[in-house]
DOGULO-763748 format. One record per residue (C-alpha): residue in three letters; x, y, z. Coordinates in pm, whole numbers, plus 50000, padded with zeros to 5 digits. Layout:
<sites>
ALAXYZ ...
</sites>
This chain:
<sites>
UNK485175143748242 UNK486575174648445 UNK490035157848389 UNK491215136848147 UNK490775093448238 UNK494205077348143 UNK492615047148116 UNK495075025247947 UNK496484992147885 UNK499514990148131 UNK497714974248405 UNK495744949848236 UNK499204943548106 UNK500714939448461 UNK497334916048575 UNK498694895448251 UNK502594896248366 UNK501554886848744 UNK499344857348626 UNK502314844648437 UNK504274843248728 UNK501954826348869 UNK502224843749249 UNK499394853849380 UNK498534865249767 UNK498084837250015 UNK494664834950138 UNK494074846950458 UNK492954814650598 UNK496284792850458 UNK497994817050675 UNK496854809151018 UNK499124810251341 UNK500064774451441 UNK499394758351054 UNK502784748051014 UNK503964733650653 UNK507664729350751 UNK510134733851011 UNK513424757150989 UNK514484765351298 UNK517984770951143 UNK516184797050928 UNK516574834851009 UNK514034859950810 UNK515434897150901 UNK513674927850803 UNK515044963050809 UNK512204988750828 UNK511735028050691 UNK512025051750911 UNK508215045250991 UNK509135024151206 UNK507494986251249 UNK504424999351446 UNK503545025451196 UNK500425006551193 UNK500585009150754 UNK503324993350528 UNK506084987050760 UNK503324964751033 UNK502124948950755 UNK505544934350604 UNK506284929850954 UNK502954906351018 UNK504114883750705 UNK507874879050841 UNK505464867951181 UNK502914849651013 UNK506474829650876 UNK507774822551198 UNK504794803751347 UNK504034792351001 UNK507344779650940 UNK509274769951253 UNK511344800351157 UNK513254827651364 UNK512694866051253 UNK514094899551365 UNK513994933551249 UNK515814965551276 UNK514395000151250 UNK515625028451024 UNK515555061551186 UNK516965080950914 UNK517715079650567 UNK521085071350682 UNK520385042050844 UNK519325024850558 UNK522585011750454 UNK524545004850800 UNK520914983350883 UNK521284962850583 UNK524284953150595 UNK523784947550952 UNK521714920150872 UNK524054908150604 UNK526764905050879 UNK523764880651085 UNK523454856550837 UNK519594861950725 UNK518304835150527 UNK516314862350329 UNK516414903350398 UNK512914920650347 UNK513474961350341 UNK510234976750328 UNK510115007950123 UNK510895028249779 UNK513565043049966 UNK515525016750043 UNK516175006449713 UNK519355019249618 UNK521185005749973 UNK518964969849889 UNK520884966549543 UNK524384982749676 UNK523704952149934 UNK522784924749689 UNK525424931549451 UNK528034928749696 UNK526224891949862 UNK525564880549580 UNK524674843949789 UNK522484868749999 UNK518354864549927 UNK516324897949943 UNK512734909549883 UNK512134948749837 UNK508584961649919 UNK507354986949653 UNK510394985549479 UNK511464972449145 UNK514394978948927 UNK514794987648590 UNK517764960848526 UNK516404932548739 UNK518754920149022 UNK518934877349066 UNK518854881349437 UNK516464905749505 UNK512314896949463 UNK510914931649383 UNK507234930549645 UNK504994954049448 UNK501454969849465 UNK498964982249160 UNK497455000849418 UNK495685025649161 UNK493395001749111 UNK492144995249487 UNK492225036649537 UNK490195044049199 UNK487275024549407 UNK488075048349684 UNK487875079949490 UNK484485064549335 UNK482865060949710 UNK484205088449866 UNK482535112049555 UNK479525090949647 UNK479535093250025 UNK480465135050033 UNK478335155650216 UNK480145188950050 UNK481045179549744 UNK485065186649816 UNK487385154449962 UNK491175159150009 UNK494555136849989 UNK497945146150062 UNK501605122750090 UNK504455121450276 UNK506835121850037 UNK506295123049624 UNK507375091149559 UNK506285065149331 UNK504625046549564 UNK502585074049735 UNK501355089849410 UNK500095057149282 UNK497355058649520 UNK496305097649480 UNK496485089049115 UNK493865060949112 UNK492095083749412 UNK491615111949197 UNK490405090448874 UNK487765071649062 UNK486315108249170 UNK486795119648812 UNK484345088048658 UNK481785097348945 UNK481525129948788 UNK481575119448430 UNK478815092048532 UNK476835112848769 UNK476915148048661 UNK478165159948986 UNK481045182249052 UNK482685172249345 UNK486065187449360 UNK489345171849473 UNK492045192349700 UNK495635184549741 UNK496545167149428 UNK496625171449034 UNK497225144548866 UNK498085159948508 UNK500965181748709 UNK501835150948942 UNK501925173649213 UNK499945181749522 UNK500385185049879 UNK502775166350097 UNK503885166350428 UNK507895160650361 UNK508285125650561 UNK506305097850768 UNK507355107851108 UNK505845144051167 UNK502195137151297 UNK501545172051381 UNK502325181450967 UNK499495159750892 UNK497165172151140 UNK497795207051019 UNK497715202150667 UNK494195182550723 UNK492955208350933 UNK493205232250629 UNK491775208050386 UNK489075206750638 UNK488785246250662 UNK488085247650285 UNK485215220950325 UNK486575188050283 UNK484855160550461 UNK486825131250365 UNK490295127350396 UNK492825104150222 UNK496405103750392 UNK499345079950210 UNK501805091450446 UNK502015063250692 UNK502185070651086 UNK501625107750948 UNK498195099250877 UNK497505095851235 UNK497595130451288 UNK494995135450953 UNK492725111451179 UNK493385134251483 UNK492115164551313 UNK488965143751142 UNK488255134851507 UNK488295167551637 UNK486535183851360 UNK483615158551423 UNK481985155251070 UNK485055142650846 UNK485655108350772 UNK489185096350691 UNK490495063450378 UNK493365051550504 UNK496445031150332 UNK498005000750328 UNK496164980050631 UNK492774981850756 UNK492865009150968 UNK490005002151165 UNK491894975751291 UNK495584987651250 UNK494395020951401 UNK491575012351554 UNK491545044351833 UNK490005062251540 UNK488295030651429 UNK484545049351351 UNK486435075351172 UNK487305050250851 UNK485345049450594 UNK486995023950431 UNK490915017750382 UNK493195009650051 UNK494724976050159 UNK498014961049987 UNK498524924350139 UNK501994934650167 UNK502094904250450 UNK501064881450203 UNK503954890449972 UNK506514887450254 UNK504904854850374 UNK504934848350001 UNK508964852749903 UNK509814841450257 UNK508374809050156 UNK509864805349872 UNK513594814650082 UNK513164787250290 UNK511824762350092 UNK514934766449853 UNK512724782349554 UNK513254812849593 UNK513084831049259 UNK513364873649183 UNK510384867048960 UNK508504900949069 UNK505184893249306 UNK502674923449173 UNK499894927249327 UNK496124934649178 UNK492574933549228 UNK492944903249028 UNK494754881049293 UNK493594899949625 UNK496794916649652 UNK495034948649669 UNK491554960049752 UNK489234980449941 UNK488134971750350 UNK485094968750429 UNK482454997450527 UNK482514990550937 UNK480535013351080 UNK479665029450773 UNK478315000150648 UNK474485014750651 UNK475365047450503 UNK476825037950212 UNK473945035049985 UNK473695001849822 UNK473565013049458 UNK476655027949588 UNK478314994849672 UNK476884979949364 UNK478445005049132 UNK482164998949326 UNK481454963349308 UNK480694965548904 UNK483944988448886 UNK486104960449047 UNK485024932048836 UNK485414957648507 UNK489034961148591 UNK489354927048664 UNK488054912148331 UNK490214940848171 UNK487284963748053 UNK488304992548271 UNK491624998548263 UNK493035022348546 UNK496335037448465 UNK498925059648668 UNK502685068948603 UNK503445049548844 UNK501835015948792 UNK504064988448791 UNK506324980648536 UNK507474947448464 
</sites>
């Protein structure tokens, strides 16, 4: 290989530790508008968002659609408040402290130092963190996390198979945990296409040895992304994967106006969470992160609520790739065969896809 595989034992590990628990991803057709199990009108589910904002159309939508998905699943009420600003993190949790939530979602690494200064001080207060998990584990707060490495490795594999010249580009929004995870597995996935194929096909805007690449500096600034894709572009990268959030938009923008690049985008299916630049997605790295909420929301209101973590894997459907769309007949189906092969190999534990960041439970 070009770069060194860290392929490990940690998340075959973490498949093992999230089968224990025994929580696994609701399927999608358990949770159905208008199915309801149980009634709890009485019942508030609150939500306090990063400063994405809840139609970032990635993470934040997603936890968002679960807290939803609870309400007409339920017979609950739900509500969320937006975080404009680092600094609103604390003042909105404790906002929703003050309205008596039956469980608090916050959605986001970042909010998980005002999520534990909040639980330790309600200590009768529920919470579920998204992509968050602490070291010393908290009673009240469910840690909602993502092995996303292993969904992205897939990614990295196509998009070294679909590459018209033989460069593809990532960048983040912030170097965090949960951003890296996915340029991690990303960058992996290209280097066993290499290894397996002979090729060469060269990766811009992350090394994963260093753990450092190219970021835009937050989630907001769509014109950051467009510009930073636009160079990526300019040095002959035709496939672009953003883990920035609504910043990815403006990677799309620039794939749109350049004409010939395709963009991988996170969290949701962006052809359908972004679906203006629907023909531009090759494919997206989901994270059911609704599932989760809809998931530890449950448990709230059904009084079995437990700070067990909920990790997601290929395993258990809490991660995975989307489909083709309208790429569907140009990915060549040795292609899909091979990605298929790779996802039941880290499945059954043969392939084991590591990153600094995997979880840790």
């Amino acid at each position: 290989m070009n770069k060194k595989l860290r392929l490990a034992a940690v998340v075959g590990a973490v498949a093992l530790v999230a089968a224990a628990c025994g929580e696994e991803p609701e399927d999608e057709e358990d949770t159905t508008a208008g199915e309801t199990t149980a009634a709890a009108p009485d019942f508030l589910g609150c939500m306090v968002t990063d400063a994405g904002g809840v139609d970032d159309r990635s993470f934040n939508a997603s936890a968002w659609q679960g807290l939803q998905t609870a309400e007409s699943d339920l017979g609950i009420e739900v509500k969320f408040v937006e975080s404009n600003a680092e600094t609103d993190y604390a003042p909105n949790v404790n906002q929703m402290v003050s309205d008596d939530c039956g469980i608090i979602v916050t959605v986001g690494f970042l909010l998980g130092d005002a999520t534990a200064e909040a639980a330790a001080a309600n200590v009768e207060e529920q919470f579920a963190i998204v992509d968050f998990s602490y070291e010393q584990p908290i009673e009240n707060v469910k840690p909602l996390i993502f092995d996303t490495a292993q969904a992205a490795f897939l990614a990295g594999y196509l998009a070294a198979g679909v590459t018209e010249t033989g460069t593809v580009a990532t960048f983040g929004g912030i170097n965090i945990p949960t951003v890296s995870i996915f340029m991690d597995g990303f960058s992996d996935g290209i280097d066993l296409y290499n290894e397996a194929k002979g090729t060469d096909v060269q990766l811009l805007g992350w090394d994963k040895e260093a753990q450092d690449g190219s970021f835009t500096g937050d989630f907001q600034n769509q014109a950051n992304g467009q510009n930073l894709t636009n160079t990526f572009i300019q040095q002959g990268a035709d496939i672009i994967l953003p883990v920035a959030g609504p910043v990815g938009l403006g990677a799309a923008a620039a794939a749109e106006e350049a004409g010939n690049v395709k963009v991988i985008w996170v969290d949701s299916d962006g052809f359908e969470s972004a679906s203006q630049y629907a023909p531009l997605f090759l494919t997206s790295v989901v994270k059911r992160i609704d599932n989760a909420v809809l998931d530890a929301t449950t448990q709230a209101v059904e009084g079995s609520f437990s700070a067990d973590p909920y990790v997601g894997t290929l395993e258990n459907d809490g991660v995975g790739i989307a489909p083709y769309h309208d790429f569907e007949d140009e990915v060549p189906d040795e292609l899909k065969q091979e990605i298929d092969d790779l996802r039941q190999q880290i499945i059954d534990g043969s392939l084991t896809v590591e990153s600094p960041s995997s979880p840790q439970v």
